[in-house]
C-alpha positions in Angstrom: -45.9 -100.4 -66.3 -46.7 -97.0 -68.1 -49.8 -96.9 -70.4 -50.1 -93.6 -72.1 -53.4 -92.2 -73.4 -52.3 -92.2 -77.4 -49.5 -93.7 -78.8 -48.4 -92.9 -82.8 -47.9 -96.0 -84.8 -45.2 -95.9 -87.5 -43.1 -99.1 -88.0 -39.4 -98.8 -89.2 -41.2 -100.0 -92.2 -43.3 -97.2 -92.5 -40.6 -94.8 -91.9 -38.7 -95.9 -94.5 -41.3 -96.0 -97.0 -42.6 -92.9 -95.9 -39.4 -91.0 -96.5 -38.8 -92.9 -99.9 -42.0 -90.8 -100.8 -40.7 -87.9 -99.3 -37.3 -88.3 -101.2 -39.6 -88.8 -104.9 -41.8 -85.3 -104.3 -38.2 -83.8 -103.7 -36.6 -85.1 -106.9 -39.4 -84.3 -108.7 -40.0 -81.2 -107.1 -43.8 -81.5 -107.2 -44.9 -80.5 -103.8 -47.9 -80.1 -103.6 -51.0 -81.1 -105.0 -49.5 -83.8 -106.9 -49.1 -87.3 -106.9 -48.9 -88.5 -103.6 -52.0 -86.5 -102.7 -54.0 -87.7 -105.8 -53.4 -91.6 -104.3 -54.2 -90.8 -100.9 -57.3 -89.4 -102.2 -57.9 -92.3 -104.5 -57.2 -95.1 -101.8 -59.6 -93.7 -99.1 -62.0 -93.1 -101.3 -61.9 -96.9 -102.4 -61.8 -98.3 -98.9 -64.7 -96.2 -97.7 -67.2 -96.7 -100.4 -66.9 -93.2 -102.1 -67.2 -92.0 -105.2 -65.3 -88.5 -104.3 -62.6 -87.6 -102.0 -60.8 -84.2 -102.0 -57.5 -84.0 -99.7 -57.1 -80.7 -97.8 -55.1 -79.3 -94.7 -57.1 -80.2 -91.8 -60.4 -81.6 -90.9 -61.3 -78.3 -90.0 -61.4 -76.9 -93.1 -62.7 -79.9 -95.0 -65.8 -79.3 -92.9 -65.4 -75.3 -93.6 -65.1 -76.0 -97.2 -67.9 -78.7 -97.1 -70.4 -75.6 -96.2 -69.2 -73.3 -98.3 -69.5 -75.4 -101.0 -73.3 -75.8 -99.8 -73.9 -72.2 -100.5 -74.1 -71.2 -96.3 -73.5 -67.3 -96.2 -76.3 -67.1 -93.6 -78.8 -69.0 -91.5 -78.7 -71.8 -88.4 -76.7 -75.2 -88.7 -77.2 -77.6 -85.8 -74.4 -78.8 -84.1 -74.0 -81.3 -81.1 -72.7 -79.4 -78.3 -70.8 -82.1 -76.8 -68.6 -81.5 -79.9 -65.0 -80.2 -80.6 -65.0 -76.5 -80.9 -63.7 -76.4 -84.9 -67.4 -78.0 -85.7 -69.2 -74.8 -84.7 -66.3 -72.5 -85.8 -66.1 -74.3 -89.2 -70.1 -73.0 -89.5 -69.7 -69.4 -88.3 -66.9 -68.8 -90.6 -68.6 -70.2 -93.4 -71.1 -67.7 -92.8 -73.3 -69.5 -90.8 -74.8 -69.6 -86.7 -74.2 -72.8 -84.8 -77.5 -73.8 -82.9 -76.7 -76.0 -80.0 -78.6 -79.0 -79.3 -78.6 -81.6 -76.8 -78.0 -85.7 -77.5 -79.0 -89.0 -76.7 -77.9 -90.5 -73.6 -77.5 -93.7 -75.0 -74.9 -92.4 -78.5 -73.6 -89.3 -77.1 -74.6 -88.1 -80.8 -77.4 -86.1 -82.5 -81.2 -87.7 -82.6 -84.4 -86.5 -84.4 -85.9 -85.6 -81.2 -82.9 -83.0 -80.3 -82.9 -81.7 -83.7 -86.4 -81.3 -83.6 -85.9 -79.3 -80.1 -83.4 -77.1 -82.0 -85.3 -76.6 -85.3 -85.8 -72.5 -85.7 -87.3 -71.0 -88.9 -83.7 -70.0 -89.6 -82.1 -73.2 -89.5 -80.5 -74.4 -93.2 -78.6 -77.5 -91.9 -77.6 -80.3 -89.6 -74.1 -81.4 -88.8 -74.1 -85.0 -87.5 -70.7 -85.7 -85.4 -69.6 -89.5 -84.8 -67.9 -89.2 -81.3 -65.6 -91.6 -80.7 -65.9 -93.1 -84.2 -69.7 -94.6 -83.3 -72.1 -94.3 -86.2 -75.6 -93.6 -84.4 -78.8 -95.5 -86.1 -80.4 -92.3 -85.5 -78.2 -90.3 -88.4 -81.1 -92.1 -90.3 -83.9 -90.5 -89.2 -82.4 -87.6 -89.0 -81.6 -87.5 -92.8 -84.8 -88.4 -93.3 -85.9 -85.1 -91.1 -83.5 -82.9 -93.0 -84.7 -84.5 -96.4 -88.6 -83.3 -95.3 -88.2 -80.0 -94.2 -85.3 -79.1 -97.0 -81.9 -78.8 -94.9 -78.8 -80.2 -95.7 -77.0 -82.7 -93.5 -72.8 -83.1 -93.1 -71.4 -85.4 -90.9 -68.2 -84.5 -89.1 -66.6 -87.7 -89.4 -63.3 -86.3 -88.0 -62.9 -89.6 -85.4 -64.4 -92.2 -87.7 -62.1 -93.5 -90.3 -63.2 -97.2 -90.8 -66.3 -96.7 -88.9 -69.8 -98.4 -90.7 -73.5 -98.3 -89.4 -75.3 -101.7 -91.3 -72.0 -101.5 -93.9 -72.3 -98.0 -94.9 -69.0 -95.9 -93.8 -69.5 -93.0 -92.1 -69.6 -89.8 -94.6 -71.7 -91.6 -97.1 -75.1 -90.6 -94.9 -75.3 -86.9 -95.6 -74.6 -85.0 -98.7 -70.6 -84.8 -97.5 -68.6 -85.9 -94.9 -65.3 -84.2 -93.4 -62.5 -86.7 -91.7 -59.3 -85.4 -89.5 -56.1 -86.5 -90.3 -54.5 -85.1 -87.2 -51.4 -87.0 -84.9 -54.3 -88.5 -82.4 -56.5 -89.8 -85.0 -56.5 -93.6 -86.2 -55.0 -92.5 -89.3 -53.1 -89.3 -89.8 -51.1 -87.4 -92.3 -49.4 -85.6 -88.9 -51.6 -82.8 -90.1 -54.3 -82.7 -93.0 -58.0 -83.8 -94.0 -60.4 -85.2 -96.0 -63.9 -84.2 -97.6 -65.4 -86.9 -99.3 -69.0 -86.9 -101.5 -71.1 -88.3 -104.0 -71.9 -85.1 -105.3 -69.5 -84.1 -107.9 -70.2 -80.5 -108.1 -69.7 -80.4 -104.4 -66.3 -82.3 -105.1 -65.7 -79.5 -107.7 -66.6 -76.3 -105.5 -64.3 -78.2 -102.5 -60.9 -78.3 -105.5 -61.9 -74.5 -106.0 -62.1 -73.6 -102.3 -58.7 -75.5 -101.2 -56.4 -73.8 -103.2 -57.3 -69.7 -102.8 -60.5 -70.0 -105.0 -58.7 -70.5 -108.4 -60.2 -71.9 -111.6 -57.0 -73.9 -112.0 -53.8 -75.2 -110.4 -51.5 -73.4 -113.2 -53.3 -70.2 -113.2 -57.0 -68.5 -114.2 -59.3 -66.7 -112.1 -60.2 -66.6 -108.5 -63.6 -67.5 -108.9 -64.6 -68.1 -105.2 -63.2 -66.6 -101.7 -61.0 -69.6 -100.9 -58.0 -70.2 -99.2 -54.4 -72.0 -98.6 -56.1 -75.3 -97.3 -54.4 -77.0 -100.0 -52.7 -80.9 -98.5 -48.8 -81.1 -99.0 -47.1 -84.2 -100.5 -45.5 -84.6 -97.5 -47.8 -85.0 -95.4 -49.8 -87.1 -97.9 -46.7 -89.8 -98.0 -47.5 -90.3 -94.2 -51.0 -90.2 -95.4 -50.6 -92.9 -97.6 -48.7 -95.0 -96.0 -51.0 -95.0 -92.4 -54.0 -96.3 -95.0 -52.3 -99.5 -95.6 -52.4 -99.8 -92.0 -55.9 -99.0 -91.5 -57.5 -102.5 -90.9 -55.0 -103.7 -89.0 -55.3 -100.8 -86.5 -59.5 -101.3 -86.5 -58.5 -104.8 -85.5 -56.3 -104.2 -83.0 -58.6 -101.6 -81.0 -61.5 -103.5 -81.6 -60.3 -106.7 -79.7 -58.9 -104.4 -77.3 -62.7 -103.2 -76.8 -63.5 -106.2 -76.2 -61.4 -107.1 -73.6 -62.5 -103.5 -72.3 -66.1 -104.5 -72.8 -65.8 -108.1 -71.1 -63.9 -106.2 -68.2 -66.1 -103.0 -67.5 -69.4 -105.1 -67.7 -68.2 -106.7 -63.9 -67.1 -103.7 -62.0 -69.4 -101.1 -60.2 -69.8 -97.5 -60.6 -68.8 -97.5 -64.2 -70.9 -99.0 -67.5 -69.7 -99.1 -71.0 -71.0 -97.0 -73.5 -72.9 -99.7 -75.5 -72.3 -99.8 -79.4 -75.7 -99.5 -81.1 -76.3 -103.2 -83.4 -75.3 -102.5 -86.9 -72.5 -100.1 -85.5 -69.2 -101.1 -86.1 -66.7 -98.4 -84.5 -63.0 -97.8 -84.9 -63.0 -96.9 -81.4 -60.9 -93.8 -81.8 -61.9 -93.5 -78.0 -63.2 -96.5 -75.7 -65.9 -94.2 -74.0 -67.2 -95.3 -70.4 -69.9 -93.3 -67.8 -68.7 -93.5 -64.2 -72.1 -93.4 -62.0 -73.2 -89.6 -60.1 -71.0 -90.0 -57.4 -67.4 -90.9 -58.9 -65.4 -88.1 -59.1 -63.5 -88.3 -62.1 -60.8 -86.2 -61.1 -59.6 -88.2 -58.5 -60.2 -91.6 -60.6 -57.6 -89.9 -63.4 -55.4 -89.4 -60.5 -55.4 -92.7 -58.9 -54.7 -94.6 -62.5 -51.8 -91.6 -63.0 -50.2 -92.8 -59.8 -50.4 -96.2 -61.3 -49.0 -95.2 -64.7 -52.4 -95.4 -66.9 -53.2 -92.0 -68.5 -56.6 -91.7 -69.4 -57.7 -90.3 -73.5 -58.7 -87.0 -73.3 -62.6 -86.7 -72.9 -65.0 -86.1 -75.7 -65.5 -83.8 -74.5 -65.7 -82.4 -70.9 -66.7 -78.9 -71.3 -69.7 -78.3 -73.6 -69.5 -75.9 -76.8 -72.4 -73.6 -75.1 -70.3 -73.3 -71.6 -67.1 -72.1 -73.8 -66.4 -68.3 -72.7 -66.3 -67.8 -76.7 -70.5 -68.2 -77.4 -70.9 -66.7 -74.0 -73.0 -64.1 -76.0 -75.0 -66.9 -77.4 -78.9 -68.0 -76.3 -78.8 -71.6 -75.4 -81.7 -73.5 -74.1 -81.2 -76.1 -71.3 -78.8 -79.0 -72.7 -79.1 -81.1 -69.9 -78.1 -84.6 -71.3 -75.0 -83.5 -73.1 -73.8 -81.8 -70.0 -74.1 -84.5 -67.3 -72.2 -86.8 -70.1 -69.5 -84.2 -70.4 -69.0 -84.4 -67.0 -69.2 -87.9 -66.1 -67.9 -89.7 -68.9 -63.8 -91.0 -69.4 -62.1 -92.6 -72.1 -59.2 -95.8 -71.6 -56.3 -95.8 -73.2 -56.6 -97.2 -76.7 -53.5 -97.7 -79.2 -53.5 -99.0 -82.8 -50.9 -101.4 -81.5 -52.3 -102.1 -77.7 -51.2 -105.6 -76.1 -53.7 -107.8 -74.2 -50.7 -107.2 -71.3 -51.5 -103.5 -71.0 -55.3 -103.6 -71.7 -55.2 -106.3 -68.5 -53.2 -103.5 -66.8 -55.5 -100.9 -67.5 -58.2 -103.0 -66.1 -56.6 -103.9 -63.3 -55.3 -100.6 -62.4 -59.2 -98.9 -63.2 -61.0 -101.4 -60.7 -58.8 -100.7 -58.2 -58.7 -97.1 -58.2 -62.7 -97.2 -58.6 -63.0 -99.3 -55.7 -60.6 -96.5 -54.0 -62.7 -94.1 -55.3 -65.9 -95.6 -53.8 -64.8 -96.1 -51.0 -63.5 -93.0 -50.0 -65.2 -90.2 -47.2 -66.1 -88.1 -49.8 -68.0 -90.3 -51.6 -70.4 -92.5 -49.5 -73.6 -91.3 -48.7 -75.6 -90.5 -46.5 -78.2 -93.0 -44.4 -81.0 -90.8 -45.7 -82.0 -89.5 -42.6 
């Protein structure tokens, strides 16, 4: 058996209602920003709780967009540096300089205390990142810090689509939150994004900024420095038709994390990372720490020879070791790197059987016990 580490979801159903879409934006010749974009916008607002959602062309830019909107020409914005690299390039080309800071051990995400190490008299904002699609409890208190000390607070929300912390969706903790629409992601548009708010002015300056800065879709003035980010029709009619699908994927990779769970909690030299209570993920990645000692390298390898392919790690180099902030002073980040290094993700599909997940479990204890038990690996007596 071959498990691969993502698989697209798209029934002949969904094909066919995809490209009956399609076919209406072509006799109609509206494009884009029209109809099919509008709904999209309108349905995930509804099933995430939001007053405002504003479709753009990735989740890159909806976070971009999100911070120009907040007025950033200048100053520090905390980011996680355990974080995909557009989160700190949406900030400096809004104007802004990422500040790196370390994360809890136990979330992999942001906490008051790391923030807190960060804070500089420069520092304007906080971007809160859900890895994995896991809502941390401490996004509280960290609103709470940004709310005392006057900073603004966006989540990158670009892997939790359907994600809650105590039935609040993830974007609805800070003053905007910016979701990824891309081919890997629980839902996708095959490429696109989405900026939702409760703050309709923010909701206003994001419909200025997506579509080169103009006053109006017909014509007027450019009234801000925008840009093409504008979503196609296309891509919303995929859009729209993954969104039905949306609980019915959460369902499917939560009972496949619980088989995970159940599995991972027997075996040595590997834990689970733990879901906070109140979290409920969409497990966009089923994230696991092997112990110091298990090369990960050679555990990829072994499950490759056996036909699992592991997710892609989130992530395994940290932003502050990328050659690109080279330049950049960082301050020790000692937690986020020993996760980047250790950590893997299982394979996780919107459509995963019980028969592969008990494959994949199967084929990770053996290769751990390989793993373990290999030269290279045992230690020493301690003399």
């Amino acid at each position: 058996m071959k498990v691969p580490a993502a698989r697209l979801v798209f029934t002949e159903q969904d094909r066919a209602d995809i490209l009956a879409l399609v076919d209406e934006s072509l006799q109609s010749g509206s494009l884009t920003l029209g109809p099919h974009t509008r709904s999209l916008e309108e349905g995930f607002a509804a099933r995430h709780d939001h007053r405002f959602a504003v479709a753009v062309a990735s989740g890159t830019c909806a976070l971009e967009i999100v911070l120009r909107g907040l007025g950033l020409d200048r100053g520090e914005v905390i980011v996680p540096t355990n974080t995909f690299f557009a989160t700190a390039a949406a900030v400096l080309h809004a104007g802004g300089v990422p500040q790196f800071a370390d994360v809890d051990a136990t979330t992999m995400a942001l906490s008051v205390q790391t923030v807190e190490a960060a804070l500089t008299p420069e520092t304007v904002g906080v971007v809160m990142v859900h890895i994995a699609g896991l809502i941390s409890p401490e996004i509280v208190a960290v609103r709470e810090l940004c709310s005392r000390r006057g900073l603004f607070l966006v989540e990158d929300a670009a892997h939790a689509h359907g994600s809650s912390l105590d039935g609040r969706y993830a974007g609805s903790f800070g003053v905007a939150g910016a979701f990824s629409f891309y081919p890997t992601k629980v839902l996708t548009s095959g490429e696109g994004g989405m900026l939702v708010t409760a703050d309709e002015q923010l909701r206003d300056e994001a419909i200025l900024y997506r579509d080169q800065g103009k006053a109006g879709f017909l014509g007027g003035s450019h009234v801000r420095l925008g840009y093409a980010w504008r979503m196609s029709e296309f891509h919303a009619a995929v859009g729209l038709v993954h969104l039905r699908r949306l609980d019915e994927f959460l369902a499917v990779r939560r009972r496949i994390a619980g088989l995970y769970d159940a599995a991972v909690g027997k075996m040595t030299g590997i834990d689970a990372l733990v879901v906070p209570e109140g979290c409920l993920p969409n497990y966009y990645k089923y994230i696991a720490l092997l112990d110091h000692g298990v090369d990960r390298s050679t555990l990829r390898r072994l499950l490759a020879e056996r036909g699992v392919s592991l997710s892609g790690e989130v992530y395994a180099t940290p932003l502050h070791h990328e050659p690109v902030f080279a330049d950049a002073f960082i301050r020790p980040l000692p937690v986020a790197e020993d996760l980047c290094q250790r950590h893997i993700c299982l394979p996780i599909h919107s459509d995963m059987t019980t028969v592969e997940a008990d494959y994949v479990i199967d084929a990770l204890a053996s290769a751990l016990a390989s793993v373990s038990a290999s030269p290279s690996n045992m230690r020493g007596s301690g003399t």
